[in-house]
C-alpha positions, 0 to 999 in steps of 0.5 A, spaced: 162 553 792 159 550 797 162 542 799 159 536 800 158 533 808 164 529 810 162 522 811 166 521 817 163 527 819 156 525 818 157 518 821 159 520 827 154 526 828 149 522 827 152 516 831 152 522 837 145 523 836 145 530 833 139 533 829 140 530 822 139 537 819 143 539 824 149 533 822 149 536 816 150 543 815 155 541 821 158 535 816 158 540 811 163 545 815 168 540 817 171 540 809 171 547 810 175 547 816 180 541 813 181 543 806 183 550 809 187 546 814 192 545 808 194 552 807 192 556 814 193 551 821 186 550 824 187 544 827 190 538 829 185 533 827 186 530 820 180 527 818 172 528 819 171 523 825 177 527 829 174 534 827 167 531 829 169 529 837 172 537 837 165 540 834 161 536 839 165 538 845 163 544 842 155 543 842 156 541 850 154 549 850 149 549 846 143 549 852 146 555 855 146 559 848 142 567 848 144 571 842 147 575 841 153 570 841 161 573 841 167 567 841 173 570 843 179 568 838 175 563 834 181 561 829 177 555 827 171 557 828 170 552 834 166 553 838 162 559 835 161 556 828 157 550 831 154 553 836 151 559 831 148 553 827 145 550 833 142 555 836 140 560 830 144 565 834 147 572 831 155 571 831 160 574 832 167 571 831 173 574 833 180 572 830 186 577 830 191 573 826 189 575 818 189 568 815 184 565 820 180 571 820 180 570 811 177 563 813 172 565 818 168 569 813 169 565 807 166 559 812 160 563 814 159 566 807 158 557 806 154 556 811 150 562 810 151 564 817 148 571 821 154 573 824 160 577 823 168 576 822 172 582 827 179 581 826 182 584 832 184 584 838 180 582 844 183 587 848 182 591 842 175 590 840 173 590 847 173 598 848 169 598 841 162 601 843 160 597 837 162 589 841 163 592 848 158 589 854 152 588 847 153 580 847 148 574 852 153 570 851 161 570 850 165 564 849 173 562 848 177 556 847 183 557 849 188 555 853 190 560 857 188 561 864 182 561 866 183 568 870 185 570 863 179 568 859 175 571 864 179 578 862 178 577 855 170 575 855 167 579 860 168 586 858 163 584 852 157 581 856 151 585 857 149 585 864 145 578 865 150 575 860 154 569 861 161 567 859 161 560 857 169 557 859 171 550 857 177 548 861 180 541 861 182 539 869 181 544 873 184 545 880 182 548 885 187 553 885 185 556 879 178 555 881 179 560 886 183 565 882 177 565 876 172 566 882 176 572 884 178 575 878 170 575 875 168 579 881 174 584 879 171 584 873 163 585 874 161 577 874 161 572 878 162 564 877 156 562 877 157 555 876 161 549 874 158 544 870 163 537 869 162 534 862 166 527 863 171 526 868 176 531 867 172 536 863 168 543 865 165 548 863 166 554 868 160 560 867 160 566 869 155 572 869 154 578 869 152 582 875 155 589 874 158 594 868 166 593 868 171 598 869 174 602 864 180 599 866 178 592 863 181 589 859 187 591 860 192 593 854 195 588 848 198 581 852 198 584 859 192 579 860 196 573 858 203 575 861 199 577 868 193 574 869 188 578 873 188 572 879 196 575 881 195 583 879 188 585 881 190 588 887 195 593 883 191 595 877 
């Protein structure tokens, strides 16, 4: 059964100026998240009000979304699930740990989405024919290193589609070794666009196919981030 839109929620959708159709299937997914948040940890955020300020970083992207969208290690949904509403884009959310992965689907089932839950890998689902170099846009709100993220969501652009990073501070260092792998990659940086202050949202394109040899097997993008190890892969 589908919830009610949470009131808090609500409020500070609408208080952000969100599209009132929009605040409201956006308000009905934040009790998805937080009931579920009870049994499977989603989230931090305790009540509606703190959710909503996730789901509005999320619709920072929004603008630079083409279908058909592919949000790597989506666990709560964020930022697939906001996006997919925002923009009627067809989604795929990818999430390997099981539990999540059981919520997504029933949150996308709620919400009467067009889209799709994988629960695999992203090393994994990137050497499927079915997701590999198929989506326009790719996104992943990660915490790993942005050399990481990159390796984890270029292999599955097409060629013209555009990885969407949301990073926190960003130093140039780090800046400079995403630039680096995107190109061992296929892509390119194309743009680094701040929200407020600190915050970023890094966008790579895709210029060439991606080489077999990404990404490469299960945690090594993680352990190695491409920045240190492209020169010996």
């Amino acid at each position: 059964m589908t919830p009610l839109p949470n009131p808090e929620a609500l409020a500070a959708l609408n208080a952000a100026c969100v599209p009132d159709e929009l605040a409201g299937r956006l308000a009905v997914y934040t009790p998805l998240v937080l009931d579920a948040n009870r049994r499977v940890n989603l989230t931090g955020a305790k009540d509606g009000t703190a959710f909503a300020a996730h789901i509005l970083d999320a619709l920072t992207l929004q603008d630079d979304v083409v279908g058909p969208l592919i949000d790597v290690g989506s666990g709560n949904g964020l930022p697939g699930i906001p996006l997919a509403l925002a923009t009627a884009a067809r989604v795929t959310l990818l999430e390997p740990i099981k539990k999540r992965a059981a919520f997504l689907r029933s949150a996308v089932d709620a919400l009467g989405l067009d889209g799709k839950v994988v629960a695999e890998r992203a090393e994994d689902a990137a050497r499927d024919p079915a997701y590999r170099e198929h989506f326009a846009t790719a996104t992943a709100r990660a915490v790993a290193s942005a050399p990481t993220v990159a390796e984890l969501t270029v292999p599955f652009l097409a060629l013209a589609g555009r990885a969407l990073l949301q990073r926190g501070g960003l130093e140039s260092t780090e800046r400079n070794a995403v630039a680096d792998a995107a190109l061992v990659l296929g892509a390119e940086l194309v743009e680094e666009r701040v929200i407020d202050g600190e915050r970023r949202i890094l966008i790579l394109e895709k210029r060439a196919s991606t080489s077999p040899r990404f990404p490469r097997r299960n945690g090594i993008p993680a352990k190695r981030p491409l920045c240190f190890s492209a020169r010996a892969v």
